[in-house]
N, C-alpha and C positions, 0 to 999 in steps of 0.2 A: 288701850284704855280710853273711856271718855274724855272728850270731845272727838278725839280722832278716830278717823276711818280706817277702815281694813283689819285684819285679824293677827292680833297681837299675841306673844305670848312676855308676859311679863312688860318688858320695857323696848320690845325688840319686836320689831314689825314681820311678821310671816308672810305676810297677804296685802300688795297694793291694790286698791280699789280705786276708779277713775273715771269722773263722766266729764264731758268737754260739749260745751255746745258753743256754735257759732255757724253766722251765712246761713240760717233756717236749717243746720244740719245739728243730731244731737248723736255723738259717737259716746260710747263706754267700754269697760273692760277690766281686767283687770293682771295682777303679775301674781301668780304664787312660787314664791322661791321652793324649789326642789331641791337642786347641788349646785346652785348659785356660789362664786367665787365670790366671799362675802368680803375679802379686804381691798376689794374697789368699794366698797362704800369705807372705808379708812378715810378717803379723798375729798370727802363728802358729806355735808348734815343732811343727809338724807329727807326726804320730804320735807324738809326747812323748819325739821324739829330738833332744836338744842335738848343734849341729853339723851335722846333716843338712840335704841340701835336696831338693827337688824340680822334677821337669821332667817334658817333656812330649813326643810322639813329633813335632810341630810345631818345636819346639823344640834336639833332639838333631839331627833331618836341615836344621835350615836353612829350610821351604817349610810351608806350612799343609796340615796332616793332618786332615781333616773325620773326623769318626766314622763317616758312610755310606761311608769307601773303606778303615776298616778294619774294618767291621763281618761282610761274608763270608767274609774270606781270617778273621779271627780265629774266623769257627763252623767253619771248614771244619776250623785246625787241631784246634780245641776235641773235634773227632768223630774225629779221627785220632787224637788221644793218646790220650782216653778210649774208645777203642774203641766208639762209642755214635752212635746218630741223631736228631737234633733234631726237636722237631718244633713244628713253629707253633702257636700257636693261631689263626690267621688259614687254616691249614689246612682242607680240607674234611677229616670222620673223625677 
């Protein structure tokens, strides 16, 4: 929800988003919980928001969401938004 970053569902963060810059360097990125063992964050106010929780896409649909079955459909969107082509470095060129 507004003001906060990343993609929420309800009160409960799905999607950490992160940019960091410093030393002339600007890194970003981000965490999408798939089957994240979510009661490590019990331990924790997670992004130092009182009240907030956290979940996971395993989680919100009911059945376990492995990262390799979200990991094409998320590049494929990733190149559709951003207008841009990925490319491996497992790639030959």
């Amino acid at each position: 929800p507004p003001p906060f970053t990343g993609v929420w569902m309800g009160d409960s963060k799905l999607c950490a988003i992160g940019v960091h810059c410093g030393n002339h360097i600007t890194s970003h990125g981000l965490a999408l919980n798939c089957c994240t063992d979510l009661t490590w964050f019990d331990h924790i106010v997670p992004c130092g928001l009182e009240g907030k929780g956290v979940t996971s896409l395993s989680h919100e649909l009911g059945q376990h969401v492995a990262v390799s079955h979200v990991l094409e459909p998320f590049l494929d969107s990733f190149q559709e938004v951003f207008e841009c082509t990925l490319v491996s470095s497992d790639d030959p060129g």
